[in-house]
NUROMI-680251 format. One record per residue (C-alpha): residue number from 0; residue in one letter; x, y, z. Coordinates in nm, 3 decimals, always signed. Example, Ala and Ser with C-alpha at 12.3 -4.5 7.8 and 13.67 -1.06 7.14 Angstrom:
<sites>
SITE   n res       X       Y       Z
SITE   0   A  +1.230  -0.450  +0.780
SITE   1   S  +1.367  -0.106  +0.714
</sites>
This chain:
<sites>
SITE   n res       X       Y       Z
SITE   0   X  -2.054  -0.575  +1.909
SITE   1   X  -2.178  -0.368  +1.618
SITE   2   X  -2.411  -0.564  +1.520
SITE   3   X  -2.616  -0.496  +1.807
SITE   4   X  -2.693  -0.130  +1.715
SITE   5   X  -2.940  -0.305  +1.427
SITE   6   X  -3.126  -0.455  +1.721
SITE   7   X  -3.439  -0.225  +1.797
SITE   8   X  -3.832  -0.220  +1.849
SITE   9   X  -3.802  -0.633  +1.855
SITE  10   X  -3.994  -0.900  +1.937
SITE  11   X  -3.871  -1.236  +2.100
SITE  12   X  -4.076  -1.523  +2.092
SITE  13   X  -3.913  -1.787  +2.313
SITE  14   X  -3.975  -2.116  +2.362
SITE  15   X  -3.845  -2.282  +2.653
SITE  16   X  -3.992  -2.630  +2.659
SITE  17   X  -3.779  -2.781  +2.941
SITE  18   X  -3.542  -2.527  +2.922
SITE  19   X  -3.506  -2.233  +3.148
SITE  20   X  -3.399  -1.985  +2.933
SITE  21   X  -3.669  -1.751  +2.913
SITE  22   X  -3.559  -1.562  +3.239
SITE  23   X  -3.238  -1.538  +3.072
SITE  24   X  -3.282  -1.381  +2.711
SITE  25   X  -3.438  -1.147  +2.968
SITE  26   X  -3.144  -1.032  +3.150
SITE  27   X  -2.953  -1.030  +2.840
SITE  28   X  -3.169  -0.817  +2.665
SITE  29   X  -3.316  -0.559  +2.876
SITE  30   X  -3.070  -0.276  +2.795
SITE  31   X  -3.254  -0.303  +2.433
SITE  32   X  -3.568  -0.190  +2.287
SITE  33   X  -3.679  -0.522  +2.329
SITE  34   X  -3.995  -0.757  +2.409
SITE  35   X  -3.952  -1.118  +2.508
SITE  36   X  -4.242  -1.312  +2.488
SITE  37   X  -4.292  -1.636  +2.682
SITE  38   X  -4.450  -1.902  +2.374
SITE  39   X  -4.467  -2.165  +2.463
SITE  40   X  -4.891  -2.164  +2.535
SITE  41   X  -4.928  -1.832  +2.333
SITE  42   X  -5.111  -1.777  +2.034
SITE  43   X  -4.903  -1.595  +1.806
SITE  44   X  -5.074  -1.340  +1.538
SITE  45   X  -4.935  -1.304  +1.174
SITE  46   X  -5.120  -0.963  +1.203
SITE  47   X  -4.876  -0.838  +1.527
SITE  48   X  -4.543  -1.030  +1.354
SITE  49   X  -4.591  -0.779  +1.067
SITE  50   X  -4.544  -0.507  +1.275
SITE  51   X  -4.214  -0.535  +1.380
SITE  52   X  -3.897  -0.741  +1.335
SITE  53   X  -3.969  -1.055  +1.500
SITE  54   X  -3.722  -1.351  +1.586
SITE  55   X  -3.842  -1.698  +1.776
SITE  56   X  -3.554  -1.868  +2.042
SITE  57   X  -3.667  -2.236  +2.064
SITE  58   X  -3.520  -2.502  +2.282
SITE  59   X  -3.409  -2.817  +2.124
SITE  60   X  -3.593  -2.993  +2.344
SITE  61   X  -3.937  -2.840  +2.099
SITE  62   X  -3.773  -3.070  +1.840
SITE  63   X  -3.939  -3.402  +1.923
SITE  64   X  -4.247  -3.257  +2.116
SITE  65   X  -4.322  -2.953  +1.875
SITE  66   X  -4.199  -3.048  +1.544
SITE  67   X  -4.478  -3.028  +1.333
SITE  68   X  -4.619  -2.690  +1.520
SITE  69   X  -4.283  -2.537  +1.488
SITE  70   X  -4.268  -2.611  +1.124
SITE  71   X  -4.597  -2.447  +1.029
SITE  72   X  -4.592  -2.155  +1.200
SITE  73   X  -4.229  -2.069  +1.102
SITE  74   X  -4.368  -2.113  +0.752
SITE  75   X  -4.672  -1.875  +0.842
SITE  76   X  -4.554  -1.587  +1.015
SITE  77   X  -4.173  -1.627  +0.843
SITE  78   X  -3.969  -1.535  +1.105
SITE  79   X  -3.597  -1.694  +1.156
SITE  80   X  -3.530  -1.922  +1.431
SITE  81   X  -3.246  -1.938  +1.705
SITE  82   X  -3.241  -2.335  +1.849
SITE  83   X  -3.067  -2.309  +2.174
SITE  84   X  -2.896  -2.660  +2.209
SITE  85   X  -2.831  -2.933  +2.494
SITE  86   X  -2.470  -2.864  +2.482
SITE  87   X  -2.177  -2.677  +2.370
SITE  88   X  -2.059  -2.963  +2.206
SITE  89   X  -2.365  -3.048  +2.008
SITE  90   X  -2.364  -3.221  +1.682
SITE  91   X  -2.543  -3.004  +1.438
SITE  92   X  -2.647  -3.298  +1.231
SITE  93   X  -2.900  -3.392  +1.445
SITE  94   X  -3.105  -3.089  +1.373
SITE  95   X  -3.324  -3.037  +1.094
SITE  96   X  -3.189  -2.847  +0.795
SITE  97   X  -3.349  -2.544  +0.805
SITE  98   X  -3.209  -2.474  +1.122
SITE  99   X  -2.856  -2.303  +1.069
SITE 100   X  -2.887  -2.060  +1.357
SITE 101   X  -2.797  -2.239  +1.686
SITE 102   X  -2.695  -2.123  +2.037
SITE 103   X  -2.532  -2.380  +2.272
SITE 104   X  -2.758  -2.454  +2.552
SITE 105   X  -2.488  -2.201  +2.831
SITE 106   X  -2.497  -1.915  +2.568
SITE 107   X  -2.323  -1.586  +2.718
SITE 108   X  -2.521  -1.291  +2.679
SITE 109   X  -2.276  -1.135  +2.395
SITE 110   X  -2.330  -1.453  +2.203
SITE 111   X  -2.694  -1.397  +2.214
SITE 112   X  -2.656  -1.021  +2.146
SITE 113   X  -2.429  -1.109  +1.860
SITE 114   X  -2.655  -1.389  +1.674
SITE 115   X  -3.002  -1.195  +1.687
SITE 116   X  -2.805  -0.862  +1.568
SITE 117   X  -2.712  -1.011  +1.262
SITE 118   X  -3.079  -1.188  +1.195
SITE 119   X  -3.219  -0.843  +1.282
SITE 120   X  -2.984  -0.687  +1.015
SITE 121   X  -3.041  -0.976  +0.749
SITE 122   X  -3.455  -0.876  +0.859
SITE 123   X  -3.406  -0.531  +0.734
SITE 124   X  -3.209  -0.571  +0.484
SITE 125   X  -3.477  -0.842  +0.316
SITE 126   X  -3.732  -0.570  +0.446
SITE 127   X  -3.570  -0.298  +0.210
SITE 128   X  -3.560  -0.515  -0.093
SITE 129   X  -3.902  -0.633  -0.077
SITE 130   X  -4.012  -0.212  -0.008
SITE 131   X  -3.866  -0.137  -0.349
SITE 132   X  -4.114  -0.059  -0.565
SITE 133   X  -4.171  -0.165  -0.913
SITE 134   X  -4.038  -0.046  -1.222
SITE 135   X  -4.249  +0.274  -1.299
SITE 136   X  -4.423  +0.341  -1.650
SITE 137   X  -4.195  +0.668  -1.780
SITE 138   X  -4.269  +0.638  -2.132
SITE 139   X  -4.345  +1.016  -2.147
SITE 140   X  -4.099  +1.317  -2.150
SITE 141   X  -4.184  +1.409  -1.848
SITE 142   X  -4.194  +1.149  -1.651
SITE 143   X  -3.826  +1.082  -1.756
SITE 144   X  -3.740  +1.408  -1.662
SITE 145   X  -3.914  +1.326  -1.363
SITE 146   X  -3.717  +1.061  -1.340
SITE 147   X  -3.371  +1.182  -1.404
SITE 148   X  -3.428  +1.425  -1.148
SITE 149   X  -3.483  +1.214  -0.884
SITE 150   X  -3.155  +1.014  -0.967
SITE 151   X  -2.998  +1.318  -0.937
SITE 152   X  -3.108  +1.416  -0.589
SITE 153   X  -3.199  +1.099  -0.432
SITE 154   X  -2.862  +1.077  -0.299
SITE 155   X  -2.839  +1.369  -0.096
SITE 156   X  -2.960  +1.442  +0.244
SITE 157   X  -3.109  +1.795  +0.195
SITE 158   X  -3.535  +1.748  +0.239
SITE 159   X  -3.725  +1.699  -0.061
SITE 160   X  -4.059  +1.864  -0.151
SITE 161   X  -4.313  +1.670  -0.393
SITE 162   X  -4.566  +1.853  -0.551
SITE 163   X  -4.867  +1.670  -0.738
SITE 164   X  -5.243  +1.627  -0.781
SITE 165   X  -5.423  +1.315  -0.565
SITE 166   X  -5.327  +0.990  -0.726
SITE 167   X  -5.029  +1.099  -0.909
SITE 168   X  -4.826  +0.802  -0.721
SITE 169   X  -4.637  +1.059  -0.486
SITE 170   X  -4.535  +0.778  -0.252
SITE 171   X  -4.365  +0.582  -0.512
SITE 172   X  -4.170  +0.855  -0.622
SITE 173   X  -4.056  +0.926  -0.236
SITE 174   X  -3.992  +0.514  -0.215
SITE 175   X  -3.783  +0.564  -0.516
SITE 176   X  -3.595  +0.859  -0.333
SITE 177   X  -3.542  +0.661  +0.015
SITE 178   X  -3.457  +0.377  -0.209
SITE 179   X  -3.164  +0.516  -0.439
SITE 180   X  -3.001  +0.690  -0.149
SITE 181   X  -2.691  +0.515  -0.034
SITE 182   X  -2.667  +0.619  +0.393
SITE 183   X  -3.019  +0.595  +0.458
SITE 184   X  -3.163  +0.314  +0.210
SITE 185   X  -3.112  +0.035  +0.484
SITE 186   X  -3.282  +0.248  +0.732
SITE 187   X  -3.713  +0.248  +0.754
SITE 188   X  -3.904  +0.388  +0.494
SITE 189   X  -4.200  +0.497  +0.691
SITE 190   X  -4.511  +0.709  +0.535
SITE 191   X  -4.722  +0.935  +0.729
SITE 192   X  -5.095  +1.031  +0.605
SITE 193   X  -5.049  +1.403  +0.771
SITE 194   X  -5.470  +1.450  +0.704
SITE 195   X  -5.513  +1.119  +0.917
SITE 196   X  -5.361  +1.234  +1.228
SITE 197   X  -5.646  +1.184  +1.475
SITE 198   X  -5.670  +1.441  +1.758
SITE 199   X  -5.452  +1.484  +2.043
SITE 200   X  -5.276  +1.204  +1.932
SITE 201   X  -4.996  +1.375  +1.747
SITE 202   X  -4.732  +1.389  +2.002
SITE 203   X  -4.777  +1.044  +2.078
SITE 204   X  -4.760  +0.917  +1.714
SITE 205   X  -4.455  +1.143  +1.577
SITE 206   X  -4.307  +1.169  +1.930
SITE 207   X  -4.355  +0.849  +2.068
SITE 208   X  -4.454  +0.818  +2.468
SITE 209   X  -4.224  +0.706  +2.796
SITE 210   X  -4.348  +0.404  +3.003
SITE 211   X  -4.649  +0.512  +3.235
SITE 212   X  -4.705  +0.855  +3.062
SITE 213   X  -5.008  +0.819  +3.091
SITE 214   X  -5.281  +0.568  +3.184
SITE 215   X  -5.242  +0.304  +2.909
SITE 216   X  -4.878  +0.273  +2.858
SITE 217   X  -4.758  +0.055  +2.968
SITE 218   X  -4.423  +0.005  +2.725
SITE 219   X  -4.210  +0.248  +2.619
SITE 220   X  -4.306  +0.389  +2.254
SITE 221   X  -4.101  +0.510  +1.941
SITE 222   X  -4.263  +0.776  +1.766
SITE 223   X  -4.239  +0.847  +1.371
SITE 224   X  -3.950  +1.031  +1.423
SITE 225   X  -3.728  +0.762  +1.572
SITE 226   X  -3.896  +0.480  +1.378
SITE 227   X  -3.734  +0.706  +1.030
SITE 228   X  -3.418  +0.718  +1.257
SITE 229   X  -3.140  +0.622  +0.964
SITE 230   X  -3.416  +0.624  +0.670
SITE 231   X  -3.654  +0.827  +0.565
SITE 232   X  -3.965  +0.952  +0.705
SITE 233   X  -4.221  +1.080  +0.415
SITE 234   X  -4.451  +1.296  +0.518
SITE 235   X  -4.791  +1.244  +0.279
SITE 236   X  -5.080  +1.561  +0.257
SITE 237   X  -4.791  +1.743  +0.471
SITE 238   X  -5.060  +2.113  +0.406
SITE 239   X  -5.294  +1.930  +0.612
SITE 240   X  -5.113  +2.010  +0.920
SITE 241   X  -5.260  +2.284  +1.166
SITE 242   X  -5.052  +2.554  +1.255
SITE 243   X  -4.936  +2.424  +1.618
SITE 244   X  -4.844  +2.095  +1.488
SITE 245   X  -4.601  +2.223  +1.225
SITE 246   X  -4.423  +2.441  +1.486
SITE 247   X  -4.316  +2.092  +1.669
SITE 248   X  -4.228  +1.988  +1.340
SITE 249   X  -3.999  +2.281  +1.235
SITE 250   X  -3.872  +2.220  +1.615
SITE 251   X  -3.783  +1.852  +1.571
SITE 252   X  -3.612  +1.950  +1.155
SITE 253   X  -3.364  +2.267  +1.376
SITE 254   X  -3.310  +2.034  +1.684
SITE 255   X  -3.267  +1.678  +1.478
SITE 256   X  -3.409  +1.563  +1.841
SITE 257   X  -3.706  +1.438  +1.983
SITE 258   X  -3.870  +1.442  +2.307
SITE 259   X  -4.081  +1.157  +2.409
SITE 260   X  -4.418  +1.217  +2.606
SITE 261   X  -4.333  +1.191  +2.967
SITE 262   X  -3.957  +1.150  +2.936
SITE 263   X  -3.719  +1.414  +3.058
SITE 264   X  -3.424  +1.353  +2.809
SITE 265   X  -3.401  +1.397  +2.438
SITE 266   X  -3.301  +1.140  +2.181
SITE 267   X  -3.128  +1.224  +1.835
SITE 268   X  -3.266  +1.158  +1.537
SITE 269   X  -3.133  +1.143  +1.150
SITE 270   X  -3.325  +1.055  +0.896
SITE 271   X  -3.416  +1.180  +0.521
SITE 272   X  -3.719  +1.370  +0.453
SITE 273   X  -3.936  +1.357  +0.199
SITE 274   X  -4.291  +1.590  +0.244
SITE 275   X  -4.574  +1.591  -0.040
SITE 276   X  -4.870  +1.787  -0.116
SITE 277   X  -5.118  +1.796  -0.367
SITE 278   X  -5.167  +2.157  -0.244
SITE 279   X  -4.989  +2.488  -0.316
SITE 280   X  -4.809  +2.545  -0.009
SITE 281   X  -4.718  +2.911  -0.136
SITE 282   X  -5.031  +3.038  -0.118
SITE 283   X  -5.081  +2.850  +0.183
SITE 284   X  -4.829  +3.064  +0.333
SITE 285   X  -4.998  +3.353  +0.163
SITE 286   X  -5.349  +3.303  +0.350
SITE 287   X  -5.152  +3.210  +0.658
SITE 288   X  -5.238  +2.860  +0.663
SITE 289   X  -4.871  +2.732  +0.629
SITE 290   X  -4.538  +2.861  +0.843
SITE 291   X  -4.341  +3.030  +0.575
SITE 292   X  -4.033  +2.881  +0.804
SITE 293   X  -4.139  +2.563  +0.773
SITE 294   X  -4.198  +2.529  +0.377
SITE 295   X  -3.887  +2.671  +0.371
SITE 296   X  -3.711  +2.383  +0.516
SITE 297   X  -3.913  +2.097  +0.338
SITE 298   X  -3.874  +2.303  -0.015
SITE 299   X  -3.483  +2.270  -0.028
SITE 300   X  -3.573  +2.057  -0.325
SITE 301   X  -3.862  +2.068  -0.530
SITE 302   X  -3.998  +1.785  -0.755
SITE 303   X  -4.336  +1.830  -0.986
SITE 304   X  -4.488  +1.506  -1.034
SITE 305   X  -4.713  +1.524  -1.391
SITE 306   X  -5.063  +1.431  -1.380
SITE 307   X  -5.158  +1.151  -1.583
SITE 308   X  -5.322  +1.377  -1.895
SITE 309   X  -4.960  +1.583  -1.898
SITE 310   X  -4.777  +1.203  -1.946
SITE 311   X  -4.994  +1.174  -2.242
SITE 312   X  -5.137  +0.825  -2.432
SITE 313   X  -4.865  +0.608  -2.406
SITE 314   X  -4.831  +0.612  -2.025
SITE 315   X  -5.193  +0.620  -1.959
SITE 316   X  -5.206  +0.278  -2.187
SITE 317   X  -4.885  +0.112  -2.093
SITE 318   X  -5.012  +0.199  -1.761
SITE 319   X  -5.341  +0.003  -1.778
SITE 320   X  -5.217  -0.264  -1.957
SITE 321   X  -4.981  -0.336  -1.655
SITE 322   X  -5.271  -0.321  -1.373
SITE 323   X  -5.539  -0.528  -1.610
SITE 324   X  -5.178  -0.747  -1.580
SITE 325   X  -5.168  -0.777  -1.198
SITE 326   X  -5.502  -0.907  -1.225
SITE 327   X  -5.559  -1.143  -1.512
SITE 328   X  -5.226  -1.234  -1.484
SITE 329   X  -4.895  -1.222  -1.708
SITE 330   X  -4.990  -1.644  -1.805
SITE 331   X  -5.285  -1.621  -1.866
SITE 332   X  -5.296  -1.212  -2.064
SITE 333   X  -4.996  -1.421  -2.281
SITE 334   X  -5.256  -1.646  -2.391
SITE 335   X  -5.484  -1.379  -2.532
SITE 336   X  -5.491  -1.100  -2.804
SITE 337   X  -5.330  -0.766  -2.742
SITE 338   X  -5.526  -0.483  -2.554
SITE 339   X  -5.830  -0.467  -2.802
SITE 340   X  -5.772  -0.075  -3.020
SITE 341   X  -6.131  +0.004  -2.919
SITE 342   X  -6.040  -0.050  -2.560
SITE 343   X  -5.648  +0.138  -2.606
SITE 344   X  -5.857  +0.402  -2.724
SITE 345   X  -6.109  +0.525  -2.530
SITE 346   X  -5.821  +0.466  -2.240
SITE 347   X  -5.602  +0.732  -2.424
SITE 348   X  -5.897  +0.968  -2.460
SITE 349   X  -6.037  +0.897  -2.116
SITE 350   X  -6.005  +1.196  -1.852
SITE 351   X  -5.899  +1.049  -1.500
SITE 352   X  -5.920  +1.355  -1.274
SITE 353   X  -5.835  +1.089  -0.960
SITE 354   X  -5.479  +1.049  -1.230
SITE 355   X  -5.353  +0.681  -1.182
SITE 356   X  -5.531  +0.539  -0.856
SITE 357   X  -5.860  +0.634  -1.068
SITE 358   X  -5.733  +0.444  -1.402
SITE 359   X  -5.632  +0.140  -1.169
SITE 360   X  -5.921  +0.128  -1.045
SITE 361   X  -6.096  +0.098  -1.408
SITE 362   X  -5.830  -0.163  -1.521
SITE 363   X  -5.864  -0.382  -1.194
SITE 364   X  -6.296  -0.349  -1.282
SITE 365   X  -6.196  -0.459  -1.647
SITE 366   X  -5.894  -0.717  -1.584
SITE 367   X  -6.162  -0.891  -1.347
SITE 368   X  -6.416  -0.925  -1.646
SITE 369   X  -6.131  -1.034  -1.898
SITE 370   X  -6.099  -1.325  -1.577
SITE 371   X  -6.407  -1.437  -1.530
SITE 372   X  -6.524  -1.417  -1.871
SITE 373   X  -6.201  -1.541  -2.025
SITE 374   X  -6.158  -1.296  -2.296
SITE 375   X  -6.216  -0.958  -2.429
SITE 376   X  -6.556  -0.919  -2.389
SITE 377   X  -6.652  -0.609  -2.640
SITE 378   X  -6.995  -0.552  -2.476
SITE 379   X  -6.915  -0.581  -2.071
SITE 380   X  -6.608  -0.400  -2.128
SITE 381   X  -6.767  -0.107  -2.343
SITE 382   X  -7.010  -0.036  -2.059
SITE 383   X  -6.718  -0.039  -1.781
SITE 384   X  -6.574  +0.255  -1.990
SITE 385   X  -6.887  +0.454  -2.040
SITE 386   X  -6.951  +0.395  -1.737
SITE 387   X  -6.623  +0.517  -1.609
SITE 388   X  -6.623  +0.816  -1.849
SITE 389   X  -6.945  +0.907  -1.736
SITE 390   X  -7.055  +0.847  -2.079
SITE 391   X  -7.439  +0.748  -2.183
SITE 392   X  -7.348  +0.582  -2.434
SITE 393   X  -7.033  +0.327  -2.544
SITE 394   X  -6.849  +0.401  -2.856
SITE 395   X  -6.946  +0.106  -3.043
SITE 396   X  -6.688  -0.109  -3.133
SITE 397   X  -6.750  -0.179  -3.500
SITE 398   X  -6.678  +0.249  -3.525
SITE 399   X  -6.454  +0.262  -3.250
SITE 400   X  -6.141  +0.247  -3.547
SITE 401   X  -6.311  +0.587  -3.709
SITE 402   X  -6.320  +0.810  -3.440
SITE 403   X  -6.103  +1.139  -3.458
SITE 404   X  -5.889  +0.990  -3.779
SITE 405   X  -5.754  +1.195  -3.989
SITE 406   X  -5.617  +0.977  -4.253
SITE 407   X  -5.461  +1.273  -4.488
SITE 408   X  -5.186  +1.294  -4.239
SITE 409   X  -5.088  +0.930  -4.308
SITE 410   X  -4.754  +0.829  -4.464
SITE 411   X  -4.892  +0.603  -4.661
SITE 412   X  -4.565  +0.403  -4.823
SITE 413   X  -4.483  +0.353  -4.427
SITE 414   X  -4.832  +0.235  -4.317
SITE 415   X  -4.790  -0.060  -4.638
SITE 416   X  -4.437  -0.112  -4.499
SITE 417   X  -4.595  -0.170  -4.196
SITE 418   X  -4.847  -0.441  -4.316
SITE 419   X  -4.635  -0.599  -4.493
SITE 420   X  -4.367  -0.677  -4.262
SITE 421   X  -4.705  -0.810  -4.000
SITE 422   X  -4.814  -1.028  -4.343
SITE 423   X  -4.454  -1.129  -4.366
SITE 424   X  -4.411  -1.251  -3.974
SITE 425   X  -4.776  -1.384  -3.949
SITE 426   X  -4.903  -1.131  -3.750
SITE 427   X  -4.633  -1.149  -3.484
SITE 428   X  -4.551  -0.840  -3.347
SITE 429   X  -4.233  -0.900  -3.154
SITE 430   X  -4.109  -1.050  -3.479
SITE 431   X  -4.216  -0.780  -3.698
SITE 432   X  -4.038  -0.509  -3.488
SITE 433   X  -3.718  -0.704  -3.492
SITE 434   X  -3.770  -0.681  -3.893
SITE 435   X  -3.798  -0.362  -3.892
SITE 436   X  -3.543  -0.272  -3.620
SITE 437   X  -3.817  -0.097  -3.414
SITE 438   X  -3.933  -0.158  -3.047
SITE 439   X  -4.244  -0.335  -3.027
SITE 440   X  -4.408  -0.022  -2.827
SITE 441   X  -4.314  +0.179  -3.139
SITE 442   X  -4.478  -0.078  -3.347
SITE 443   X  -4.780  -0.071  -3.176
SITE 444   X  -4.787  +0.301  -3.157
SITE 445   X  -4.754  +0.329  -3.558
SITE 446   X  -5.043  +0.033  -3.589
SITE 447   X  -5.242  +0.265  -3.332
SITE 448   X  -5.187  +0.558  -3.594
SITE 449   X  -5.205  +0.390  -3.925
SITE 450   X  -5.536  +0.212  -3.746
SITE 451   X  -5.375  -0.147  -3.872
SITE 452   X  -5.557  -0.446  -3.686
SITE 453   X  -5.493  -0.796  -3.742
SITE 454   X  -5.825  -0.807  -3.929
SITE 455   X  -5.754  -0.511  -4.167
SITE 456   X  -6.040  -0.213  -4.183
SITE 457   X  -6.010  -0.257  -4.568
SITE 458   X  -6.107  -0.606  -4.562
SITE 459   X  -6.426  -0.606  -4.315
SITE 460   X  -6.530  -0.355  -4.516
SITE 461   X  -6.518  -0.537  -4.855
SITE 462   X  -6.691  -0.835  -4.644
</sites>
């Protein structure tokens, strides 16, 4: 059946209560890249489940006996269940619910083929939904033409070649890639830390190994290669690489095959891939460092990814606002004020050399304060900054507003247009950029410039 092709590097847990049907899946099975595990006294690990696709085969006669059990661990690890019935003729009603995937009790071996094919498809396909990543901050002009380029080439299968400094958020821009393409979005997305290859390991790792290799295997391994088989493989630091290693790399991108350790035959592979390197491979190639060969077949295409001082303010804030988000929480960040101005601020003019994993980092330091102390807390949070601008002293907040402002460059009859629209919608931003037909980031970006609070400068200062 077709379905079957989906069915690879699985696990079967079965439970056979009085049942004999462990022997059986077995039989069925062994022409597949496929463990069956006897359950029915084993502990199961969450930990092991998340490694591969993973489908349970229960016995109805677990029902009465097993219930409970059955109920919680389905819950904790998550995988789908196959009941295998009494009878042909069973009456579904008697089973619970939740259990829609049934198997009469003298299931043929295509029948069982054919049911866990299509779980093992539905698995995948839930897999690549839940990979996609989040919508990405591209306020800036370049990220957008960032962007725009990778909707143009994300659906082709030539390689792709990501250049960018550490932190820049490479791999999201490769998810986005494996993601948008149309043959090969289904498939695995699987990243590869090229400077964590331990040694003498990378055969085994990108090639995978035979059964009985060598002293230790004792199962037959997939390598990084096959596991990217029909997705995309995306190859992370790839200038790390020694010189012999990228050889069996160029070898495996002319061949599109793979030889496992200690087998004899070779096994196709296609898959998309995507490379990145926060180095310049040209003048890696110059010093000798990097096959000119092989950077010629990763840089078919070539994307820049901008640091985080070249996409300017408005990412860098937008930015920070959303991780300070993913800690405090959209709730309970609703129930406060806007990001403070002090605090926008000295994010905007903040240098993050480590780009957006080191401005995370400060936002997950000051969304845990805003938590815990339940508010913006001008003093902790001043200090987090310095700290993180490796400043000795905070920008106070009571000057914070006067810093760099150059107010003879201010449109004046706009700012009180401004103000007065706020005055007019008490203070409600989303309200007062639907008055004045503006988005509410371009209303906070004018307030930003104009230095308009909701307590106005003028007024503290004629308090």
């Amino acid at each position: 059946m077709r379905t079957t092709s989906a069915i690879a590097e699985l696990d079967l847990y079965v439970w056979e209560g009085k049942a004999d049907i462990v022997d059986r899946v077995a039989r069925c099975m062994a022409s597949f890249d496929v463990e069956v595990i006897r359950a029915d006294n084993a502990e199961i690990s969450p930990e092991r489940a998340a490694l591969r696709p993973s489908l349970a085969i229960i016995s109805v006669t677990m029902i009465e006996t097993g219930a409970a059990f059955l109920r919680d661990w389905q819950a904790n690890i998550g995988m789908p269940v196959v009941w295998v019935g009494a009878a042909r003729d069973h009456d579904a009603s008697q089973y619970p619910p939740d259990y829609s995937h049934i198997l009469p009790l003298d299931f043929t071996c295509a029948e069982l083929r054919g049911m866990i094919g299509k779980l093992v498809t539905q698995l995948r396909a839930h897999a690549a939904e839940t990979l996609q990543p989040s919508e990405l901050v591209a306020h800036s002009e370049s990220m957008q033409a960032l962007l725009h380029e990778v909707d143009t080439f994300a659906d082709c299968d030539t390689n792709v070649l990501l250049h960018g400094e550490t932190g820049v958020g490479k791999e999201r821009i490769a998810q986005l890639l494996h993601q948008k393409h149309s043959r090969y979005r289904n498939g695995e997305f699987v990243p590869v830390n090229c400077g964590a290859i331990p040694d003498g390991l990378f055969e085994s790792l990108f090639f995978g190994h035979a059964k009985g290799s060598f002293t230790g295997a004792v199962v037959a391994h997939k390598g990084y290669f096959e596991q990217a088989a029909g997705g995309t493989l995306f190859l992370d630091e790839v200038g790390d690489l020694p010189l012999y290693q990228q050889v069996k790399l160029l070898r495996v991108l002319e061949d599109g095959a793979v030889l496992r350790v200690g087998a004899t035959s070779p096994i196709k592979v296609d898959f998309r891939l995507v490379a990145a390197s926060n180095k310049k491979l040209p003048q890696l190639v110059k010093d000798g460092l990097f096959r000119a060969d092989l950077y010629y077949r990763l840089a078919v295409i070539e994307l820049s990814i901008p640091s985080l001082e070249e996409r300017g303010a408005v990412d860098k804030i937008a930015l920070f606002k959303s991780f300070v988000a993913e800690v405090v929480g959209d709730e309970r960040l609703a129930q406060l004020s806007d990001l403070p101005y002090w605090l926008a601020d000295a994010v905007a003019d903040s240098y993050f050399p480590g780009n957006v994993r080191e401005l995370r980092n400060l936002a997950e330091r000051v969304g845990v304060t805003v938590r815990q102390t339940g508010g913006w807390d001008a003093a902790r949070l001043q200090r987090l900054v310095a700290h993180a601008r490796n400043s000795a002293q905070p920008v106070p907040v009571e000057s914070a507003a006067e810093v760099f402002v150059d107010r003879s460059k201010w449109d004046m009859n706009e700012r009180s247009r401004v103000i007065a629209a706020l005055d007019a919608n008490g203070w409600r931003r989303q309200d007062t950029a639907l008055q004045l037909g503006i988005s509410r980031k371009v209303l906070w970006e004018k307030m930003r410039k104009y230095q308009i609070f909701d307590e106005e400068p003028e007024t503290r200062e004629s308090e």
